[in-house]
PLY file of the C-alpha trace (Angstrom):
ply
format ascii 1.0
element vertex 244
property float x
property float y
property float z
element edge 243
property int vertex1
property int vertex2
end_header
5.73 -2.67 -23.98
6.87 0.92 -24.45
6.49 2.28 -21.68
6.13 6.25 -22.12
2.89 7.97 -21.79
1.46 4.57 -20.00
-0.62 4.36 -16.81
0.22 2.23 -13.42
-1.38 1.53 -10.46
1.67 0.87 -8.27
-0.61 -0.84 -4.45
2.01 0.05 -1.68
3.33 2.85 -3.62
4.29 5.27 -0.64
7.42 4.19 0.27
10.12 1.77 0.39
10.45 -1.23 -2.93
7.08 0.30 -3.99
7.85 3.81 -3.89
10.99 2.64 -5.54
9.27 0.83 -8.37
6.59 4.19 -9.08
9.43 6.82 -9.19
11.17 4.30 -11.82
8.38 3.93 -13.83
8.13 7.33 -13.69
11.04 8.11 -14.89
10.17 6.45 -17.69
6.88 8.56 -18.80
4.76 6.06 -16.41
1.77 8.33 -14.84
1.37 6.80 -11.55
-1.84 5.72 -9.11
-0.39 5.77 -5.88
-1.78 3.84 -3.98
-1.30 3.78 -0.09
-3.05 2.44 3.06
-2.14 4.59 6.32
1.02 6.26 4.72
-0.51 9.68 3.91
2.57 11.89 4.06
4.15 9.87 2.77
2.40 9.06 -0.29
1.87 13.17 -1.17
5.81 12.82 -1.04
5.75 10.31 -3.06
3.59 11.71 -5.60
5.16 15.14 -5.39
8.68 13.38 -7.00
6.58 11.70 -9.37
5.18 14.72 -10.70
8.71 16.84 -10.20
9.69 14.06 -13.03
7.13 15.64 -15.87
4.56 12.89 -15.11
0.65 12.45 -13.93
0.33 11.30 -10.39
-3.23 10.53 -8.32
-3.31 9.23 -5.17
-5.72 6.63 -3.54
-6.09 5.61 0.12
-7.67 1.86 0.41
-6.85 -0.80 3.26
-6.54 -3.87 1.63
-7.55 -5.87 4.21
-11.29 -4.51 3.23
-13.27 -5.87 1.03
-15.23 -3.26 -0.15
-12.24 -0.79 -0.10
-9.85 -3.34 -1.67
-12.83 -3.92 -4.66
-13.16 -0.26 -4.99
-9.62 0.37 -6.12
-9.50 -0.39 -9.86
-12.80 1.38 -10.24
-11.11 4.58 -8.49
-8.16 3.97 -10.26
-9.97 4.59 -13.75
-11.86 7.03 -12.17
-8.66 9.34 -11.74
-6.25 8.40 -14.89
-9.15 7.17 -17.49
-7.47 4.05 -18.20
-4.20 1.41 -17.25
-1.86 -0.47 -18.79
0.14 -1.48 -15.97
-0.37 -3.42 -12.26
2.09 -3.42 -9.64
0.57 -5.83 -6.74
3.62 -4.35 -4.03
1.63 -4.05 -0.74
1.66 -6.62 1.65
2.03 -7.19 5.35
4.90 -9.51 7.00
3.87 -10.02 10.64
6.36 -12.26 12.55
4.79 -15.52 13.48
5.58 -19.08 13.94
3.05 -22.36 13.52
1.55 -22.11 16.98
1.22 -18.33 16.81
-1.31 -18.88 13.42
-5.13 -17.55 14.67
-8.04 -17.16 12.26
-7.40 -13.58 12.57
-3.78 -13.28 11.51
-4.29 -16.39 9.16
-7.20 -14.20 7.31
-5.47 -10.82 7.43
-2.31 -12.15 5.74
-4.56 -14.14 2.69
-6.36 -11.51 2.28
-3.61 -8.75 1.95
-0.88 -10.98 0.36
-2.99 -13.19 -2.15
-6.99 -12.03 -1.95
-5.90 -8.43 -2.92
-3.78 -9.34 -5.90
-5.79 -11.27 -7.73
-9.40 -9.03 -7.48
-7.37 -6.36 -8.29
-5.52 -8.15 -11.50
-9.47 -9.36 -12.28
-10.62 -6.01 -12.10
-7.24 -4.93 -13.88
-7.99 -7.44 -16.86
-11.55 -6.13 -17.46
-10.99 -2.71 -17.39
-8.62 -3.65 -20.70
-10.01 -2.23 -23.70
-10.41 -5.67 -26.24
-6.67 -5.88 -27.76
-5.13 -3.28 -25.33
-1.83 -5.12 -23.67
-1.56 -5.10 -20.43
1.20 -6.39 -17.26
0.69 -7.09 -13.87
3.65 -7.88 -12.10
3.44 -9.50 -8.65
6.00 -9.10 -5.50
6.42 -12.36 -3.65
9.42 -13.64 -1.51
12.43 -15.71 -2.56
12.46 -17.02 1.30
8.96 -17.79 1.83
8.94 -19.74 -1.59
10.87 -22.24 0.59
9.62 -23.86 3.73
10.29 -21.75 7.00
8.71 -21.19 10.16
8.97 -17.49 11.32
6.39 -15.90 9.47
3.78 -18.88 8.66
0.83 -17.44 7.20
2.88 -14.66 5.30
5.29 -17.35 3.48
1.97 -19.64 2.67
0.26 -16.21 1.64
3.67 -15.49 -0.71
3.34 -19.52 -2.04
0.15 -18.92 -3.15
0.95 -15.94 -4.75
3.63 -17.79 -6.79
0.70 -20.57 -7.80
-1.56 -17.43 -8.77
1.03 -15.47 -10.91
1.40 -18.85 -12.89
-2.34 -19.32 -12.88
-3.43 -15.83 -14.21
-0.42 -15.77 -16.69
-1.92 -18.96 -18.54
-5.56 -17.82 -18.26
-4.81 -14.00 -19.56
-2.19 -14.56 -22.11
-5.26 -15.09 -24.86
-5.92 -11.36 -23.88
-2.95 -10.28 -24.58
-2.09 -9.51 -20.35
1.62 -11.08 -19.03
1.76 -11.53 -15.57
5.30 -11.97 -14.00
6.38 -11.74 -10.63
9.82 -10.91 -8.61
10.89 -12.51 -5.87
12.71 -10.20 -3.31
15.10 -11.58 -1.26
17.43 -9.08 1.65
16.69 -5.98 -0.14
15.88 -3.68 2.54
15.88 -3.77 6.44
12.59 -4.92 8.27
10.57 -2.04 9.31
11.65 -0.49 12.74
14.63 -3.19 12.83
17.40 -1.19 14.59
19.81 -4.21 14.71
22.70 -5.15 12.23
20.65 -8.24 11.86
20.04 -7.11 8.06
24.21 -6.73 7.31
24.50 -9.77 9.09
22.84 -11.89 6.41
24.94 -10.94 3.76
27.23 -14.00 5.04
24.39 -16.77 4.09
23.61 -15.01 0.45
25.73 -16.78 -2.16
26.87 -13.50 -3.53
27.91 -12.00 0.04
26.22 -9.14 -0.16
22.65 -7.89 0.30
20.43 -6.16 -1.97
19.24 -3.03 -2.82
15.37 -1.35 -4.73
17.15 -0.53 -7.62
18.02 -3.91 -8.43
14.31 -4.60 -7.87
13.73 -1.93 -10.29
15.73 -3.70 -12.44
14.14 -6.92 -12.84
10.47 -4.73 -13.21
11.75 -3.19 -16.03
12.87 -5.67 -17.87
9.53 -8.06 -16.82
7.50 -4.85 -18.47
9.54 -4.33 -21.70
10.11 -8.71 -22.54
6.93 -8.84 -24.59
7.55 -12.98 -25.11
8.39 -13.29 -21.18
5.13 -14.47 -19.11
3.88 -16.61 -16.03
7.90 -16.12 -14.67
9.48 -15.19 -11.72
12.55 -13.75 -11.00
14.79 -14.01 -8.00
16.84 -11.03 -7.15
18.06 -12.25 -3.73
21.69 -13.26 -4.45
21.48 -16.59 -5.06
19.95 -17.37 -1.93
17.44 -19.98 -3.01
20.40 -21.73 -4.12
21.26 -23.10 -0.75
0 1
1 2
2 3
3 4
4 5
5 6
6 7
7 8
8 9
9 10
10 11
11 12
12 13
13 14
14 15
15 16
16 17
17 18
18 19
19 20
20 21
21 22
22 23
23 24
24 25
25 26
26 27
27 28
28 29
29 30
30 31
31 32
32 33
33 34
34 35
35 36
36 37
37 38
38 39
39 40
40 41
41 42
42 43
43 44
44 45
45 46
46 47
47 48
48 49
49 50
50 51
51 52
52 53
53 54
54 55
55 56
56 57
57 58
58 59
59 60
60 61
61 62
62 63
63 64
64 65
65 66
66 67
67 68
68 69
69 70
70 71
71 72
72 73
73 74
74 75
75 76
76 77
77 78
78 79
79 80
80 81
81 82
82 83
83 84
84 85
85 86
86 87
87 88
88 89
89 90
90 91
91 92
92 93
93 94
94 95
95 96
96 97
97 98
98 99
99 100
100 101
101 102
102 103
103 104
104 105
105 106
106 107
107 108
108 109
109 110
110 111
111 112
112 113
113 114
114 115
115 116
116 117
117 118
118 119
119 120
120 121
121 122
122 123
123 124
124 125
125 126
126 127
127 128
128 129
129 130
130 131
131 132
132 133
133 134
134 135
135 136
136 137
137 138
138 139
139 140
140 141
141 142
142 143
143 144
144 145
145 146
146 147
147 148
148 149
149 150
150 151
151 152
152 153
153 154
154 155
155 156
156 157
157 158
158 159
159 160
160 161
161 162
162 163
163 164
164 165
165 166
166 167
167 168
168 169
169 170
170 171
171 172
172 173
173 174
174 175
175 176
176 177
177 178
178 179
179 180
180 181
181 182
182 183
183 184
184 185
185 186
186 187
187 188
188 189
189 190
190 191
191 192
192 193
193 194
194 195
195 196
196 197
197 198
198 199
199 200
200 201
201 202
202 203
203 204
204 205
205 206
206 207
207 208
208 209
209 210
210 211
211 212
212 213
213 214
214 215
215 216
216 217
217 218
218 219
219 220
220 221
221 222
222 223
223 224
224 225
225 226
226 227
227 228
228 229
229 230
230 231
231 232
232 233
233 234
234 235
235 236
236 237
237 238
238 239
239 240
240 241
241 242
242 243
């Protein structure tokens, strides 16, 4: 895909690995929907770089945890830019929580953030196509929670299932001409509000000995959106630490 003069809706966009991934595709001709959920100064920032780069940039406000407001995004997305070519699913949430922890409440907030949201937006994504048009979604999961672990239960099943989907809508929408990858993120950036040196400390259980960083997340997104014979993959930029 070439990627100037296209049109993204980037979920999450406001800050941190999704703000990363909009002012990248930005700087390369991407116009940008950001999207955000509480982060309003922040996203204005955000879209105030995009547009510093010579680039479109509209900005929508949608908890994704809502139906209705989740199933109005696409719709306002095409409302604002007229069209899209590209679908970042970036938001999610990552509550701490072990097994006995799990309540119908955190159980549904997490499936329908984390997996719900991806794929009605990627539906709505795919029929907004114009017959022929080529399209991407690309799809943030997590290299840990594609293993078994305990600390954050119904946000690792969430990320699972958003591994089984990526695979799933990549064989069902490659007739139409849509590739759906995903990346898997492994220590790329300190938990929110984590003041510890927990996150330095786990560059001694990553086979590479180091932690990550959003450009190398940026990376692997650019490369997904450009490999027009690359689709239903995912990509592991954590270091080798599914490895071990």
């Amino acid at each position: 895909m070439q990627l100037k003069g296209k049109i993204a809706l980037v979920t999450g966009a406001a800050k941190r690995v999704g703000k990363a991934l909009a002012l990248a595709l930005a700087a390369q001709g991407v116009h940008i929907i950001v999207h955000y959920g509480r982060s309003e100064a922040e996203a204005r920032q955000t879209a105030a770089e995009i547009e510093a780069l010579g680039v479109r940039a509209w900005l929508h406000s949608a908890d994704l945890g809502d139906e209705a407001q989740m199933l109005g995004v696409v719709p306002a997305a095409l409302s604002l830019a007229g069209g899209l070519d590209i679908l970042v699913n970036s938001a999610s949430i990552f509550p701490p929580e072990r097994f006995d922890e799990v309540t119908p409440q955190s159980w549904e907030r997490n499936m329908r953030i984390n997996l719900k949201a991806p794929f009605f937006l990627s539906q709505a994504f795919a029929q907004s196509l114009n017959e022929g048009q080529a399209g991407t979604i690309i799809n943030l999961i997590d290299a840990v929670a594609m293993r078994p672990q305990t600390h954050h239960f119904s946000y690792a099943i969430s990320k699972r299932g958003l591994e089984a989907l990526t695979e799933n809508m990549a064989l069902a929408l490659a007739p139409h001409h849509i590739r759906v990858n995903a990346i898997a993120l492994g220590a790329i950036l300190p938990a929110v509000n984590d003041n510890s040196d927990k996150f330095t400390r786990m560059a001694a259980g990553i086979p590479l000995r180091h932690t990550g960083n959003p450009q190398q997340v940026v990376d692997a997104m650019l490369y997904l959106l450009r490999a027009d014979f690359v689709t239903g993959e995912v990509i592991r930029v954590d270091g080798g630490r599914h490895l071990i």
